[in-house]
C-alpha positions as CSV (number, residue, x, y, z in Angstrom):
1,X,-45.5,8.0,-14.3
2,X,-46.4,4.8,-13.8
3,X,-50.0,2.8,-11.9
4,X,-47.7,0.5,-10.3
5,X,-48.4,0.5,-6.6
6,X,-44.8,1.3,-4.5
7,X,-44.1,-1.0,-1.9
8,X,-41.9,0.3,0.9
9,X,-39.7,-2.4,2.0
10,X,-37.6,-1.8,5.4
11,X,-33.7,-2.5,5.1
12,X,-31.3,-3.4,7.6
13,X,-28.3,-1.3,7.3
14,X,-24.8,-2.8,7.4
15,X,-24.0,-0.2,10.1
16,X,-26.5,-1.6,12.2
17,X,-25.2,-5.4,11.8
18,X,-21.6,-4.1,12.4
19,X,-22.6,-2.3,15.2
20,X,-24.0,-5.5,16.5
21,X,-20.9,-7.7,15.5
22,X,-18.7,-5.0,17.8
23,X,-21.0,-5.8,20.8
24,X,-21.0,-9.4,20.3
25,X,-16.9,-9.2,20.5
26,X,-16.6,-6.8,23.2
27,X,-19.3,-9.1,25.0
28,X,-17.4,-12.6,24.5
29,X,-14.1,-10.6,26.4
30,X,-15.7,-9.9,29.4
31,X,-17.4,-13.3,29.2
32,X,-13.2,-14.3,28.8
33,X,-12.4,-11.2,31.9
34,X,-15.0,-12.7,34.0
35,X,-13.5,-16.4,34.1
36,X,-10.1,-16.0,32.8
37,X,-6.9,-14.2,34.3
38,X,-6.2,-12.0,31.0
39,X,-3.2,-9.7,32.1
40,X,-2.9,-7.9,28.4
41,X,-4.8,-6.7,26.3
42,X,-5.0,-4.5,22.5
43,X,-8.2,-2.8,21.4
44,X,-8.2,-0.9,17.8
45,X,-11.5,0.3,16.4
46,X,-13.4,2.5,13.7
47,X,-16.2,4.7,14.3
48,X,-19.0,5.6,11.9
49,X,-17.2,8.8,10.1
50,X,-13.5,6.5,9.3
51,X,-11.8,7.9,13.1
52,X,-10.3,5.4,14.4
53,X,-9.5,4.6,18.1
54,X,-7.3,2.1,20.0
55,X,-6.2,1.5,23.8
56,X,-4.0,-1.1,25.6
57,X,-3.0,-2.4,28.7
58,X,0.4,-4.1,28.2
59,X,0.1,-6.7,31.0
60,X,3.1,-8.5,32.2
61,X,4.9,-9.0,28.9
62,X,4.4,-6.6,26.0
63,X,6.1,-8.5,23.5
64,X,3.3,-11.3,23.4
65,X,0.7,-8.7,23.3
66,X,2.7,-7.2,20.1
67,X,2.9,-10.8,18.9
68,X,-0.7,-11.6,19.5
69,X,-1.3,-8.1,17.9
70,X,0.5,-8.8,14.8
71,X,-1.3,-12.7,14.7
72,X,-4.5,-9.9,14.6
73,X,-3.2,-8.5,11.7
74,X,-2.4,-11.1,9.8
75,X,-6.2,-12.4,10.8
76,X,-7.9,-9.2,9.5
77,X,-5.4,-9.1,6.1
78,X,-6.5,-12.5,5.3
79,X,-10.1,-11.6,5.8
80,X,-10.3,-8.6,3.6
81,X,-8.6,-11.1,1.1
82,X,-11.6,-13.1,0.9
């Protein structure tokens, strides 16, 4: 065993800087709700064990929300890309 003294050195876990990224987003929204007349809206998430989780309201004309939901997509494909 070695002399060499150990040093404990505290981490910041990535679930804890995702966690904060989520509130951040869900904060900017209802900064966008509070001065903005948003009729629609699409919210899909992930929670710590893989479940994932969504909910809508469709607004006055689902097809943009599905349109603005597939712009989402193609968003989050081209981030995983790199």
């Amino acid at each position: 065993m070695s002399n060499l003294p150990i040093k404990v050195v505290p981490v910041e876990t990535r679930t804890k800087k995702r966690n904060e990224g989520v509130a951040t987003t869900l904060q900017n929204f209802l900064d966008i709700v509070s001065t903005e007349n948003l009729t629609g809206i699409a919210i899909a998430a992930v929670d710590a064990q893989g479940f994932t989780h969504c909910a809508f309201e469709g607004g006055e004309n689902i097809a943009t929300l599905i349109g603005s939901v597939a712009r989402l997509q193609k968003r989050l494909l081209d981030f995983q890309e790199g």
